[in-house]
mmCIF file of the N, C-alpha and C atoms, coordinates in Angstrom:
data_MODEL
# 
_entry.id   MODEL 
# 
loop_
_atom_site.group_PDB 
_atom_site.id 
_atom_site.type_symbol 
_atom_site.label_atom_id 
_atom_site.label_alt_id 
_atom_site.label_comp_id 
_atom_site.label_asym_id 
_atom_site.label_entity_id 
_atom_site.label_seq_id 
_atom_site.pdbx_PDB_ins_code 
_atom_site.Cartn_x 
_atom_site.Cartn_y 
_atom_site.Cartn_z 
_atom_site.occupancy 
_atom_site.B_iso_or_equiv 
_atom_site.pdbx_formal_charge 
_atom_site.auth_seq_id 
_atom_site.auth_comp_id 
_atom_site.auth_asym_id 
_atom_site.auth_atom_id 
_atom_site.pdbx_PDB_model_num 
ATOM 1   N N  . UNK A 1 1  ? 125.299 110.647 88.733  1.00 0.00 ? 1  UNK A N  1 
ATOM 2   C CA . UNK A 1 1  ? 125.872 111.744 89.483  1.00 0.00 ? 1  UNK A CA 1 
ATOM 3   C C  . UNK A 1 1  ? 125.476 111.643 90.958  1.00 0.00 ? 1  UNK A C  1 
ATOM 4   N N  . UNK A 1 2  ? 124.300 111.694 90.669  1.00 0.00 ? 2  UNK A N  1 
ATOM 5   C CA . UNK A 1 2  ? 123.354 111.174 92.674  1.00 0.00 ? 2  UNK A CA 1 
ATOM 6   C C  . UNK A 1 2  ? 124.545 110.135 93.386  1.00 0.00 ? 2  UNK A C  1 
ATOM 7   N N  . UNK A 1 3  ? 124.730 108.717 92.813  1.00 0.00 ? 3  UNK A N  1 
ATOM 8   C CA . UNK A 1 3  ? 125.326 107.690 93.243  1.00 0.00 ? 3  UNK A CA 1 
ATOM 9   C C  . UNK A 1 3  ? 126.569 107.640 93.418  1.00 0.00 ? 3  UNK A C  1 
ATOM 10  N N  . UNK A 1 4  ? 127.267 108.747 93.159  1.00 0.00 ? 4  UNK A N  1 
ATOM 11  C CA . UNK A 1 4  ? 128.526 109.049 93.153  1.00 0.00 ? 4  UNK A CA 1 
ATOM 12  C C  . UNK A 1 4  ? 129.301 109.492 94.405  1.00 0.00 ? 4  UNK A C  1 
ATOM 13  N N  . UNK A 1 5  ? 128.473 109.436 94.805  1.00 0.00 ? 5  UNK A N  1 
ATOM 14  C CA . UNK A 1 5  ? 128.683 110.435 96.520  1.00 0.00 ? 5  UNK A CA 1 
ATOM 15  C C  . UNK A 1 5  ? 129.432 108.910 97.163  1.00 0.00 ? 5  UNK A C  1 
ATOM 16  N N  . UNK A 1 6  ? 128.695 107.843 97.032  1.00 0.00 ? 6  UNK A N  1 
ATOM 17  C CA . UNK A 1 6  ? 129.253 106.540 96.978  1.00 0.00 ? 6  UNK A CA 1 
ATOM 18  C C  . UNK A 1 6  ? 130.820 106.232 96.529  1.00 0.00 ? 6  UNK A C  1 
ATOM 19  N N  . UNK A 1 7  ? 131.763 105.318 97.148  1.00 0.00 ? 7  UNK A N  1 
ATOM 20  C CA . UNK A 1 7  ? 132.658 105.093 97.210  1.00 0.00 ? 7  UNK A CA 1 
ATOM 21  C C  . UNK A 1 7  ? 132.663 103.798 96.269  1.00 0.00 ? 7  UNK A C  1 
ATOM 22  N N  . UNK A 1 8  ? 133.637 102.770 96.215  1.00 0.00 ? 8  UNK A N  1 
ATOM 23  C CA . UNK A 1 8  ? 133.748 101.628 95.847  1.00 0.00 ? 8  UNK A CA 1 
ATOM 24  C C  . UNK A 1 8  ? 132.396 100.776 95.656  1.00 0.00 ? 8  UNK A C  1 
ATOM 25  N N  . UNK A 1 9  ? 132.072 99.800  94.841  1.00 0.00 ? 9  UNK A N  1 
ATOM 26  C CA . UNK A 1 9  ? 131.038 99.358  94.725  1.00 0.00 ? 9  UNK A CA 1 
ATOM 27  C C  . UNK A 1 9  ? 131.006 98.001  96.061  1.00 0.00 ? 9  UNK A C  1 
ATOM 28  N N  . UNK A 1 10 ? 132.083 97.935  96.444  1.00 0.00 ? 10 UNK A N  1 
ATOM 29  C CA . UNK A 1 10 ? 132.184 96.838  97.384  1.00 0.00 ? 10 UNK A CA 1 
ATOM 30  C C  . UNK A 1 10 ? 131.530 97.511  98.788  1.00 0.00 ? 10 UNK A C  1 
ATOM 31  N N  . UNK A 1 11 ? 131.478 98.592  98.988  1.00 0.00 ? 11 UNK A N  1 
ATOM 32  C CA . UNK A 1 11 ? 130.862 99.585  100.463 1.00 0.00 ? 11 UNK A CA 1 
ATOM 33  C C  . UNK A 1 11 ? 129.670 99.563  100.042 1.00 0.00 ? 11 UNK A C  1 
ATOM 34  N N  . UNK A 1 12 ? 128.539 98.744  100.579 1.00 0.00 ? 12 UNK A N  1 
ATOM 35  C CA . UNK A 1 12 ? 126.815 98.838  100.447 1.00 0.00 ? 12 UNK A CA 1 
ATOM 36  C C  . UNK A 1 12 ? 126.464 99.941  101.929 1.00 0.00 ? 12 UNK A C  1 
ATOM 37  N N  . UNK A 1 13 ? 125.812 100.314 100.990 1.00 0.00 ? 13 UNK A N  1 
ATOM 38  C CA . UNK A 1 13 ? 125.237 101.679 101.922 1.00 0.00 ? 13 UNK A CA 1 
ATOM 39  C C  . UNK A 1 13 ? 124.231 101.497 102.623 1.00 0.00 ? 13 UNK A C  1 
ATOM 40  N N  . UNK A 1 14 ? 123.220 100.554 102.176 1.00 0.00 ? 14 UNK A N  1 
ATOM 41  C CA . UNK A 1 14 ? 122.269 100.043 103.042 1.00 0.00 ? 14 UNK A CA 1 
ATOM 42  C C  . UNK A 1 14 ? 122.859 99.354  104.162 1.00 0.00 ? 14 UNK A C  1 
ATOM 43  N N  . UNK A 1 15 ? 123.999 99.235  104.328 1.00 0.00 ? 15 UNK A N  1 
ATOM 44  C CA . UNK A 1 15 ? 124.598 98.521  105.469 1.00 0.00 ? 15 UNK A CA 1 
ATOM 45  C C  . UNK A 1 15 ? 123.717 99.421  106.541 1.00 0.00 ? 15 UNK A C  1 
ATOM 46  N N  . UNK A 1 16 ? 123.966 100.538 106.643 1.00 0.00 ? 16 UNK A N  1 
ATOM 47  C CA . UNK A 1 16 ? 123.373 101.757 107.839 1.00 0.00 ? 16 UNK A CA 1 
ATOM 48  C C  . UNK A 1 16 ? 121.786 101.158 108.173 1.00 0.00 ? 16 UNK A C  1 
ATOM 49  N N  . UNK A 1 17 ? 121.136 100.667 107.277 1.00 0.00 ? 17 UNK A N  1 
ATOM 50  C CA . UNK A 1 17 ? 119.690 100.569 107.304 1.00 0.00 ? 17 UNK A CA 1 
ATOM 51  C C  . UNK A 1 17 ? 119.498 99.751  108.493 1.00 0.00 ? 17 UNK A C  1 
ATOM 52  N N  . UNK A 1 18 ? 118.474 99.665  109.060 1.00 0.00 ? 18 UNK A N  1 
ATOM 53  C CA . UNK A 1 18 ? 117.420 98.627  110.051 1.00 0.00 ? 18 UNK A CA 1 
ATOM 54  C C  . UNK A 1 18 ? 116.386 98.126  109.181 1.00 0.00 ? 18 UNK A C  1 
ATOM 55  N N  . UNK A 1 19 ? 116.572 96.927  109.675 1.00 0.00 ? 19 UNK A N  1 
ATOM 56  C CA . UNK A 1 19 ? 115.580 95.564  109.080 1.00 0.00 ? 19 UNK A CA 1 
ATOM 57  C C  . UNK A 1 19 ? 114.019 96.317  108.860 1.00 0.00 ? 19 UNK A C  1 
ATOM 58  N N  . UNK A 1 20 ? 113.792 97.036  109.545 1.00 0.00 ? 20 UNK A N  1 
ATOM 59  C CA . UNK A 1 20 ? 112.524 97.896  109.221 1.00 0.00 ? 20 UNK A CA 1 
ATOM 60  C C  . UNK A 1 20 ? 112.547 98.767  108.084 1.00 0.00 ? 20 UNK A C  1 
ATOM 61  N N  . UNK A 1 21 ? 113.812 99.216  107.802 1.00 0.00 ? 21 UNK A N  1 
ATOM 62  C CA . UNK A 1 21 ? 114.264 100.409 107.068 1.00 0.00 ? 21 UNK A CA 1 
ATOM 63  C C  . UNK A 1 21 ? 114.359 99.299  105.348 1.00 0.00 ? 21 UNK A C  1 
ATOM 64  N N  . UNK A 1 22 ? 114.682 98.265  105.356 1.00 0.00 ? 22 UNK A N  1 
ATOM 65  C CA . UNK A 1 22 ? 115.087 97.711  104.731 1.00 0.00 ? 22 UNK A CA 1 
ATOM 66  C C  . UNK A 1 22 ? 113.987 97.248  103.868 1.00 0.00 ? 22 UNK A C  1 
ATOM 67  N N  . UNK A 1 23 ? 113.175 96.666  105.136 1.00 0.00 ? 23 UNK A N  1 
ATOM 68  C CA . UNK A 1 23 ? 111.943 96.054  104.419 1.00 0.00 ? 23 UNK A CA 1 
ATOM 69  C C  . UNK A 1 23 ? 110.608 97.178  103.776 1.00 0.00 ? 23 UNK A C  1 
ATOM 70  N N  . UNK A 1 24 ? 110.538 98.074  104.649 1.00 0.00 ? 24 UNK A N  1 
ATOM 71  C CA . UNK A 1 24 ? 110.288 99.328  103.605 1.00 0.00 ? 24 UNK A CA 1 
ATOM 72  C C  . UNK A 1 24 ? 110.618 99.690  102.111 1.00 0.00 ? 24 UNK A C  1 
ATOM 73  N N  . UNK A 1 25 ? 111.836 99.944  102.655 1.00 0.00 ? 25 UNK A N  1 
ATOM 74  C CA . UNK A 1 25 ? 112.653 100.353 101.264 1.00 0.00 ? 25 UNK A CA 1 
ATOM 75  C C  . UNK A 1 25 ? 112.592 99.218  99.921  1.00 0.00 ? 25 UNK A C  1 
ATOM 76  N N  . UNK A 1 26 ? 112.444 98.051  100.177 1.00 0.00 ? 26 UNK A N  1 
ATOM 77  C CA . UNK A 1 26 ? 111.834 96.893  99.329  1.00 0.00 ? 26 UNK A CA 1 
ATOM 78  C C  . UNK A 1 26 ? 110.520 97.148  98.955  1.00 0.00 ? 26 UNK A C  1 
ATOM 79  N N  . UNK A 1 27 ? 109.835 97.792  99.846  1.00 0.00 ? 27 UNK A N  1 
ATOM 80  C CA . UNK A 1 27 ? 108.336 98.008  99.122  1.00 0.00 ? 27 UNK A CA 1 
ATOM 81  C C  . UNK A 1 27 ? 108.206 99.246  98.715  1.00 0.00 ? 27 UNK A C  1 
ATOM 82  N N  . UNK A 1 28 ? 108.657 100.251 98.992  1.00 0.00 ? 28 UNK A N  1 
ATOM 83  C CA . UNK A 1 28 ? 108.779 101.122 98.126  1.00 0.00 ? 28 UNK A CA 1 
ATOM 84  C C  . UNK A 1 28 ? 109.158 100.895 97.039  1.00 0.00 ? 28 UNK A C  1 
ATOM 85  N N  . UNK A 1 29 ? 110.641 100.321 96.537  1.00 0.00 ? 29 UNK A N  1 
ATOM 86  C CA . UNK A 1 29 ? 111.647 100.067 94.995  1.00 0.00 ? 29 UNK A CA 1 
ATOM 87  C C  . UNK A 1 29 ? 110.796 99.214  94.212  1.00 0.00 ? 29 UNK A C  1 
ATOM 88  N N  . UNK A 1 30 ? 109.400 98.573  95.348  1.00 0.00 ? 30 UNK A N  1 
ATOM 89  C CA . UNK A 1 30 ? 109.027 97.722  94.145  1.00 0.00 ? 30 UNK A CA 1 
ATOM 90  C C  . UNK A 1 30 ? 107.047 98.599  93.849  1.00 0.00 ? 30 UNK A C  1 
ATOM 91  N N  . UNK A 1 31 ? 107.613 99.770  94.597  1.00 0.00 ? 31 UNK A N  1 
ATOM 92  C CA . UNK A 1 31 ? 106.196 100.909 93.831  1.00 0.00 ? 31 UNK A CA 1 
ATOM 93  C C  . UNK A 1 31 ? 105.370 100.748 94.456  1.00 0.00 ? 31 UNK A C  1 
ATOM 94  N N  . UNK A 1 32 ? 105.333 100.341 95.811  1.00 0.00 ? 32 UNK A N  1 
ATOM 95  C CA . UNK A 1 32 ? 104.135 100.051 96.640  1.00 0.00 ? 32 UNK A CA 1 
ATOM 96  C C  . UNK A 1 32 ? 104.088 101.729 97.508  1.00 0.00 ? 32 UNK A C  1 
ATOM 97  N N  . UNK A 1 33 ? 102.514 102.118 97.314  1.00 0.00 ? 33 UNK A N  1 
ATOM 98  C CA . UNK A 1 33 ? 102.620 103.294 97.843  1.00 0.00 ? 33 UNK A CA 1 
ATOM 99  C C  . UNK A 1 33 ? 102.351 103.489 99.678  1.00 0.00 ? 33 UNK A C  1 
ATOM 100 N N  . UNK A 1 34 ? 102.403 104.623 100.162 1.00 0.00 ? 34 UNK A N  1 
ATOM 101 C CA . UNK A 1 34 ? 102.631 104.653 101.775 1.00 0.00 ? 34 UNK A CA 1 
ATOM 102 C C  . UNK A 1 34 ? 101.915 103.957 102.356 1.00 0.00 ? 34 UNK A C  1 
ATOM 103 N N  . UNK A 1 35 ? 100.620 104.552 101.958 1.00 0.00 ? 35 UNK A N  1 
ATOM 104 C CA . UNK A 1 35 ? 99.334  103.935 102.305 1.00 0.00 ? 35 UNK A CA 1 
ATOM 105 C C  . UNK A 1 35 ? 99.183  102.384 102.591 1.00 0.00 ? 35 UNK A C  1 
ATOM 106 N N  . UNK A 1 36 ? 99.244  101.451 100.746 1.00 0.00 ? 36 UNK A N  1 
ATOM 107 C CA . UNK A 1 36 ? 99.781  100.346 100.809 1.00 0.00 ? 36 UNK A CA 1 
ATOM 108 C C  . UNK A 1 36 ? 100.324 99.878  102.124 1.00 0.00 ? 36 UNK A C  1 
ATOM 109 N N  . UNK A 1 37 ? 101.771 100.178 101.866 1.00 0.00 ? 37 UNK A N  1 
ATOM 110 C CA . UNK A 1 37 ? 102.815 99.676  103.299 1.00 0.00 ? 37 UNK A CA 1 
ATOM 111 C C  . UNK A 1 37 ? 102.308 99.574  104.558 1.00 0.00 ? 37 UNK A C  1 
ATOM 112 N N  . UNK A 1 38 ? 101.411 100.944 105.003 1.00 0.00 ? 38 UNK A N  1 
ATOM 113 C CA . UNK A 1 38 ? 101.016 100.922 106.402 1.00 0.00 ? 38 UNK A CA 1 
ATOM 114 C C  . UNK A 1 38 ? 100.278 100.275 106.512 1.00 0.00 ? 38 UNK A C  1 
ATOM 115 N N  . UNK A 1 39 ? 99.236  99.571  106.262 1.00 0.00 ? 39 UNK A N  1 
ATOM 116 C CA . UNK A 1 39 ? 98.108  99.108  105.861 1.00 0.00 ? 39 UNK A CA 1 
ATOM 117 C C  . UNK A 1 39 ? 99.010  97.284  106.105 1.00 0.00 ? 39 UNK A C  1 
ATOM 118 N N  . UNK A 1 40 ? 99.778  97.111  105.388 1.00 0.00 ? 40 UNK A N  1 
ATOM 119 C CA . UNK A 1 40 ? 99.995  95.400  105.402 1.00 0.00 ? 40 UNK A CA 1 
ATOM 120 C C  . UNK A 1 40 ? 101.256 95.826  106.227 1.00 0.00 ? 40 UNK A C  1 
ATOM 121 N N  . UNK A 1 41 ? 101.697 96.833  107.139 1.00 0.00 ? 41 UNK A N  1 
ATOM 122 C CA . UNK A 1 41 ? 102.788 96.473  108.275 1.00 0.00 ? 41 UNK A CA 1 
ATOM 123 C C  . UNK A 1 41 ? 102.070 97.382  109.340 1.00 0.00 ? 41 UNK A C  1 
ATOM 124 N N  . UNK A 1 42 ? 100.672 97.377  109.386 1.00 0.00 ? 42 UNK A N  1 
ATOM 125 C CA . UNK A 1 42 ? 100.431 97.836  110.535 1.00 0.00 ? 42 UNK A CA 1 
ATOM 126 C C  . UNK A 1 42 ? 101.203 99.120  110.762 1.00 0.00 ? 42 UNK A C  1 
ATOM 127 N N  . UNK A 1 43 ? 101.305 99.989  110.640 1.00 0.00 ? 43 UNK A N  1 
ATOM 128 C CA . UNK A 1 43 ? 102.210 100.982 110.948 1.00 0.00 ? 43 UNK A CA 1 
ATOM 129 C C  . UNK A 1 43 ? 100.803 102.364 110.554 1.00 0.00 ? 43 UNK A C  1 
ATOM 130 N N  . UNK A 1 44 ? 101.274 103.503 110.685 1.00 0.00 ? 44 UNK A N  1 
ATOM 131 C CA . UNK A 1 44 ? 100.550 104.533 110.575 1.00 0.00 ? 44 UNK A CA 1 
ATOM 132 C C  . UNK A 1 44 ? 101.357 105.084 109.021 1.00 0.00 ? 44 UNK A C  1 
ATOM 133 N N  . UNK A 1 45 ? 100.459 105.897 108.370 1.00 0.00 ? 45 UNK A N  1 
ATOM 134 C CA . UNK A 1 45 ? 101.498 106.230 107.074 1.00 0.00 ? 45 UNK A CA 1 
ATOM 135 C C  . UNK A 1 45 ? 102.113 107.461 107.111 1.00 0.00 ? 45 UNK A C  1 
ATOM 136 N N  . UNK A 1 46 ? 102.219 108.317 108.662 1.00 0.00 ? 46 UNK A N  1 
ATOM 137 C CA . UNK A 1 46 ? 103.288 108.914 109.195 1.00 0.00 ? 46 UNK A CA 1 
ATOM 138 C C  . UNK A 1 46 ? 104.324 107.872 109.649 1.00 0.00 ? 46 UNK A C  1 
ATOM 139 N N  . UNK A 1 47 ? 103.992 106.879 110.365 1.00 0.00 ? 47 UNK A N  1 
ATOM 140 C CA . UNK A 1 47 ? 105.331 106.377 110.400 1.00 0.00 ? 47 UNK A CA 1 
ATOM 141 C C  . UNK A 1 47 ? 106.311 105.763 109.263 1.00 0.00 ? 47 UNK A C  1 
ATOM 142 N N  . UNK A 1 48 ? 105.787 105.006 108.158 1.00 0.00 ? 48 UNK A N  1 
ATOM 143 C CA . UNK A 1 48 ? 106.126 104.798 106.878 1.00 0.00 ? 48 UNK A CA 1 
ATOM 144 C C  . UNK A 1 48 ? 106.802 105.567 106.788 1.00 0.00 ? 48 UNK A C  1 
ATOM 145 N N  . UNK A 1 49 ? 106.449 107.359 106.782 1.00 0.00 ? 49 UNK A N  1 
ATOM 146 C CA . UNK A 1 49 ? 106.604 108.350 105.579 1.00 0.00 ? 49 UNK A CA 1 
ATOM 147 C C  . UNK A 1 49 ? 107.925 108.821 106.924 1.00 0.00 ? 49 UNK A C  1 
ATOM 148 N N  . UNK A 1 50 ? 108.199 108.247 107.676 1.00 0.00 ? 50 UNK A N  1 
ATOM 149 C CA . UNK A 1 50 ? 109.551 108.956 108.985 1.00 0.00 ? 50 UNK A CA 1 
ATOM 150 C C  . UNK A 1 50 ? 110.477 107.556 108.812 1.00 0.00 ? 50 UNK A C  1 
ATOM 151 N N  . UNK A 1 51 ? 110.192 106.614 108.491 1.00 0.00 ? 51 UNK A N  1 
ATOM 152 C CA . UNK A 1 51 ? 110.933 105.835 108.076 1.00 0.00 ? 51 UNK A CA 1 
ATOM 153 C C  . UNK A 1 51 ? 112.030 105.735 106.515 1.00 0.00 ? 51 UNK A C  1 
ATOM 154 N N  . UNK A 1 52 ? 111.133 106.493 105.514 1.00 0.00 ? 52 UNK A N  1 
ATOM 155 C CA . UNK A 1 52 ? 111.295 106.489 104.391 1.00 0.00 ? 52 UNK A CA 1 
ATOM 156 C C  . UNK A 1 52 ? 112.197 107.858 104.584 1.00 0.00 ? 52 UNK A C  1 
ATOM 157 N N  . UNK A 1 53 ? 111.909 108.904 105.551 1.00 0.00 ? 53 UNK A N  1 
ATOM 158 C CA . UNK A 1 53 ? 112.659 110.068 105.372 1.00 0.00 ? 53 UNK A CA 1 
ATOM 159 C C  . UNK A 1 53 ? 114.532 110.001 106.136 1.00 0.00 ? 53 UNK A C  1 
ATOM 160 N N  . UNK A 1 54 ? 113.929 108.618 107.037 1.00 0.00 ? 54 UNK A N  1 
ATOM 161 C CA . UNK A 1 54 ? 115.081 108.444 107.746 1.00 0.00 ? 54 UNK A CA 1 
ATOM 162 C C  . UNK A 1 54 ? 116.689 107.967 106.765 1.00 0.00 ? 54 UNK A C  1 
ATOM 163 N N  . UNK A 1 55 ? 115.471 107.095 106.218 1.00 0.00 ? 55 UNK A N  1 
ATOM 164 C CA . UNK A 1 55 ? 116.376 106.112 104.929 1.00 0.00 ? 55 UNK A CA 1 
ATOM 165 C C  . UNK A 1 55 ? 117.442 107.630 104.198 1.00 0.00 ? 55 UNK A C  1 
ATOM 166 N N  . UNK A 1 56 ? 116.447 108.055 103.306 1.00 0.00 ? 56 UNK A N  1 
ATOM 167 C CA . UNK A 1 56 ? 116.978 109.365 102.989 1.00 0.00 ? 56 UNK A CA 1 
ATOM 168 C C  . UNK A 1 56 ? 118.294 110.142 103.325 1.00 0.00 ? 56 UNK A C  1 
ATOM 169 N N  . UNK A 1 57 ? 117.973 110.517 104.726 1.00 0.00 ? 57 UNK A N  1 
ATOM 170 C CA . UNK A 1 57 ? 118.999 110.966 105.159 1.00 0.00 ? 57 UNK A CA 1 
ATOM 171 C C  . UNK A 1 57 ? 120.576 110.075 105.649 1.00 0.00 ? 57 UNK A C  1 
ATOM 172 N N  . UNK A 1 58 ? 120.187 108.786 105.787 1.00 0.00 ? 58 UNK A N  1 
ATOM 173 C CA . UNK A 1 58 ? 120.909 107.661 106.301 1.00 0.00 ? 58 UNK A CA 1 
ATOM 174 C C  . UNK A 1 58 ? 121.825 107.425 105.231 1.00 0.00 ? 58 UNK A C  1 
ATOM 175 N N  . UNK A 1 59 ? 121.139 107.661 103.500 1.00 0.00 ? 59 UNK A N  1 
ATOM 176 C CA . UNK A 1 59 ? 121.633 107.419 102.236 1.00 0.00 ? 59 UNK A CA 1 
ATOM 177 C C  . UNK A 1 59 ? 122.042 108.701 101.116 1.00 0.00 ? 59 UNK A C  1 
ATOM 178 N N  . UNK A 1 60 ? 121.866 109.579 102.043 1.00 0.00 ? 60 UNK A N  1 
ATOM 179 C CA . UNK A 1 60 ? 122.198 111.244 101.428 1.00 0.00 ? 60 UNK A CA 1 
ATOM 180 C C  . UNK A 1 60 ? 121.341 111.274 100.301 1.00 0.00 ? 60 UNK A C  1 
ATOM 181 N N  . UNK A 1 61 ? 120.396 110.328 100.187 1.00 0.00 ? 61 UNK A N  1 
ATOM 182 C CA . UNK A 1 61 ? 119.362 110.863 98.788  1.00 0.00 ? 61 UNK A CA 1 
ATOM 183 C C  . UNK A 1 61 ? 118.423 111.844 98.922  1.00 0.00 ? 61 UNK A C  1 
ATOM 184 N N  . UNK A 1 62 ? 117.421 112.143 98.017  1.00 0.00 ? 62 UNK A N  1 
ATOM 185 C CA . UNK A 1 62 ? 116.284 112.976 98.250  1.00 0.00 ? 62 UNK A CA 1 
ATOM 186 C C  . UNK A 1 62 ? 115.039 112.325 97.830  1.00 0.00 ? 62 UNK A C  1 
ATOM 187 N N  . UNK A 1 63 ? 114.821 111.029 97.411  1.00 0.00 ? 63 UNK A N  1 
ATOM 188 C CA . UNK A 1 63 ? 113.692 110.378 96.870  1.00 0.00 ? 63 UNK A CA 1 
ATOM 189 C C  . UNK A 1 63 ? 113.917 109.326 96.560  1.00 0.00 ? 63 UNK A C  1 
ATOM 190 N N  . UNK A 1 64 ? 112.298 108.834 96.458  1.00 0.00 ? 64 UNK A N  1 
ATOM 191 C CA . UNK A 1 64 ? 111.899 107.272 95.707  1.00 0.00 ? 64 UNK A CA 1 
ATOM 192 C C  . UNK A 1 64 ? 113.042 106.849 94.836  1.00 0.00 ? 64 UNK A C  1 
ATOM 193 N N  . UNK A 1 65 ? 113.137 107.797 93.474  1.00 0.00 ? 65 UNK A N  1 
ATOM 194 C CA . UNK A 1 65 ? 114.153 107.630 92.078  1.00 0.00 ? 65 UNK A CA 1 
ATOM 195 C C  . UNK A 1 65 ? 115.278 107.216 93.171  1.00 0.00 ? 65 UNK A C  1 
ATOM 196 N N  . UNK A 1 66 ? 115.924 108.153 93.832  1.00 0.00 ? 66 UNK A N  1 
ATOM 197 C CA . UNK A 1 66 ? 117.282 107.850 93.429  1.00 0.00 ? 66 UNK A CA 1 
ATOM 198 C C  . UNK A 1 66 ? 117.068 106.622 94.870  1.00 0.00 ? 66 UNK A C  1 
ATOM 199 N N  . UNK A 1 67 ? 116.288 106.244 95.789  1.00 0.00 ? 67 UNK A N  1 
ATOM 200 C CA . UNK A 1 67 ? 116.355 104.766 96.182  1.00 0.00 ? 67 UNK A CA 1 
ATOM 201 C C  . UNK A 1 67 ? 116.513 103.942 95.103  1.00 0.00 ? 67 UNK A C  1 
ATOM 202 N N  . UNK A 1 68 ? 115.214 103.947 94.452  1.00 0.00 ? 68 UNK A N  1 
ATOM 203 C CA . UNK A 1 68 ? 115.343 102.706 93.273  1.00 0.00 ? 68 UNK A CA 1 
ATOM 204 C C  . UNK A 1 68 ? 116.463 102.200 93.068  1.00 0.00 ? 68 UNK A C  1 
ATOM 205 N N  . UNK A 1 69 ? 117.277 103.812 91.772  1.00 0.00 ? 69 UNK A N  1 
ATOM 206 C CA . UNK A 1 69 ? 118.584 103.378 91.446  1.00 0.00 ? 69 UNK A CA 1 
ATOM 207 C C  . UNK A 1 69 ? 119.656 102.892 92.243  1.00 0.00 ? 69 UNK A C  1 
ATOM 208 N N  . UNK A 1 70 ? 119.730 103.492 93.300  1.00 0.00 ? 70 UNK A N  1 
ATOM 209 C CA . UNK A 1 70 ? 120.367 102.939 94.515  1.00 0.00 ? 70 UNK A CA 1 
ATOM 210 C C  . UNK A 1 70 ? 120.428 101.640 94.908  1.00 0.00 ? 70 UNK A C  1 
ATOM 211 N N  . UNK A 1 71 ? 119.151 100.829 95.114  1.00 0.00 ? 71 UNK A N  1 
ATOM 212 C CA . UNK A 1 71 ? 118.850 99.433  95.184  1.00 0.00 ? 71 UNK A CA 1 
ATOM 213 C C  . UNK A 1 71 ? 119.309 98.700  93.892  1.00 0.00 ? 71 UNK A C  1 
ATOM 214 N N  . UNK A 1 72 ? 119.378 99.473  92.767  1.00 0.00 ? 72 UNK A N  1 
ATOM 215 C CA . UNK A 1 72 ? 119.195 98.571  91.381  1.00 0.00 ? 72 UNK A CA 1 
ATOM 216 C C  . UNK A 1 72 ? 121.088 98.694  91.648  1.00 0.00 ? 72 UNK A C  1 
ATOM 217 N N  . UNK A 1 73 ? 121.610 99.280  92.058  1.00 0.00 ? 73 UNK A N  1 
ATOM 218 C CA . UNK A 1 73 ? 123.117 99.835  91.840  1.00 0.00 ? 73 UNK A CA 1 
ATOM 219 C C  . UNK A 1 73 ? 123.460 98.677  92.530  1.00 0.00 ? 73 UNK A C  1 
ATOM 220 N N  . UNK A 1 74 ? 123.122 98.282  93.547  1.00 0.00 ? 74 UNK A N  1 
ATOM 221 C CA . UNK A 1 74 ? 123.938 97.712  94.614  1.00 0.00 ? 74 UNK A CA 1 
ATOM 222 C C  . UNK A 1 74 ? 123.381 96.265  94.798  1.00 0.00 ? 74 UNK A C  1 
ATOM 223 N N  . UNK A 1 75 ? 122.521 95.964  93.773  1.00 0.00 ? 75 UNK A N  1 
ATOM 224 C CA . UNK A 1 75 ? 121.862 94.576  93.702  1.00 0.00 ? 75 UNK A CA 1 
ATOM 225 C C  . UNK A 1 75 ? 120.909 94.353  94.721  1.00 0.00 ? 75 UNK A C  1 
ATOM 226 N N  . UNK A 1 76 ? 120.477 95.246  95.279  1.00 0.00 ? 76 UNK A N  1 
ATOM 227 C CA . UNK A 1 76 ? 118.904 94.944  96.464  1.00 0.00 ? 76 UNK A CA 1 
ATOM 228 C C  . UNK A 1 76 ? 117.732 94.422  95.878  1.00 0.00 ? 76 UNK A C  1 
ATOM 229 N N  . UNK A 1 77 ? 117.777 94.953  94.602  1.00 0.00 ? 77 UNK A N  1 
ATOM 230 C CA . UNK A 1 77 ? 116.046 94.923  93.980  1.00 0.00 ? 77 UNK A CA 1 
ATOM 231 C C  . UNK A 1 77 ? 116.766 94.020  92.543  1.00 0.00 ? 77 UNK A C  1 
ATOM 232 N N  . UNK A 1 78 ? 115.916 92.952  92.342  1.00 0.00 ? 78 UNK A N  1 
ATOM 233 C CA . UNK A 1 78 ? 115.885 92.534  91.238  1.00 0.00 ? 78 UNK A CA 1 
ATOM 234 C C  . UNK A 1 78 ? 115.027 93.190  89.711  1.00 0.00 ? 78 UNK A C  1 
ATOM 235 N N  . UNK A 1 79 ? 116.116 93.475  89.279  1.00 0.00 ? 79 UNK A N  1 
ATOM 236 C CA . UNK A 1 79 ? 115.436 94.363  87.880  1.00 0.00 ? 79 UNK A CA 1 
ATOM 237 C C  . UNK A 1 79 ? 114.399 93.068  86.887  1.00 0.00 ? 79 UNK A C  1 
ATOM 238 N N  . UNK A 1 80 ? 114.215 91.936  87.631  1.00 0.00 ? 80 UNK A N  1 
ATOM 239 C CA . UNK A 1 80 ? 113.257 90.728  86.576  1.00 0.00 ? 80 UNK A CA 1 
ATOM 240 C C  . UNK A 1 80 ? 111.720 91.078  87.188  1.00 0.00 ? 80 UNK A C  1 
ATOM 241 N N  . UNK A 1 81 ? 112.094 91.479  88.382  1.00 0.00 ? 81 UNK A N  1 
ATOM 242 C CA . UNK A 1 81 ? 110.421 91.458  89.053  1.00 0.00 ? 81 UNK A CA 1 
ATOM 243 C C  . UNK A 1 81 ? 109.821 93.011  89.217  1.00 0.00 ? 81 UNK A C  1 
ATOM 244 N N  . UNK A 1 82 ? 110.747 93.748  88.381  1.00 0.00 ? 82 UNK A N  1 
ATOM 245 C CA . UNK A 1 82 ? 110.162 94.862  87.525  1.00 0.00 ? 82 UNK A CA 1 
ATOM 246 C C  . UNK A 1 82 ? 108.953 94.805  86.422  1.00 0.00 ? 82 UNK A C  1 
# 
């Protein structure tokens, strides 16, 4: 129902993202927590956590879950290295 807001499966929504936004969002889908992230990208885990909110709004979601599924929908995240 979340993913539905989505059009055709051929329109990737992460298109909107920045390479920052992206590579985040990879470590998040694969469960790495804020802390984690800031820590091995140098970043503060306010900035992480304004990056992750940006994504959000960029992707009309409200959370981690529906990134995941989102990534798993659109082939970003490989469901083997789950």
């Amino acid at each position: 129902m979340a993913l539905s807001q989505f059009g055709g499966q051929d329109e990737n929504p992460f298109d909107v993202l920045s390479e920052r936004e992206l590579q985040i969002m990879m470590m998040i889908t694969r469960g790495e927590k804020v802390q984690d992230i800031s820590e091995q990208l140098n970043l503060s885990s306010k900035t992480v956590n304004s990056y992750r909110y940006r994504m959000f709004e960029k992707l009309k979601i409200s959370g981690d879950v529906e990134l995941t599924h989102l990534a798993i929908k659109y082939r970003m995240l490989d469901t083997n290295d789950l």
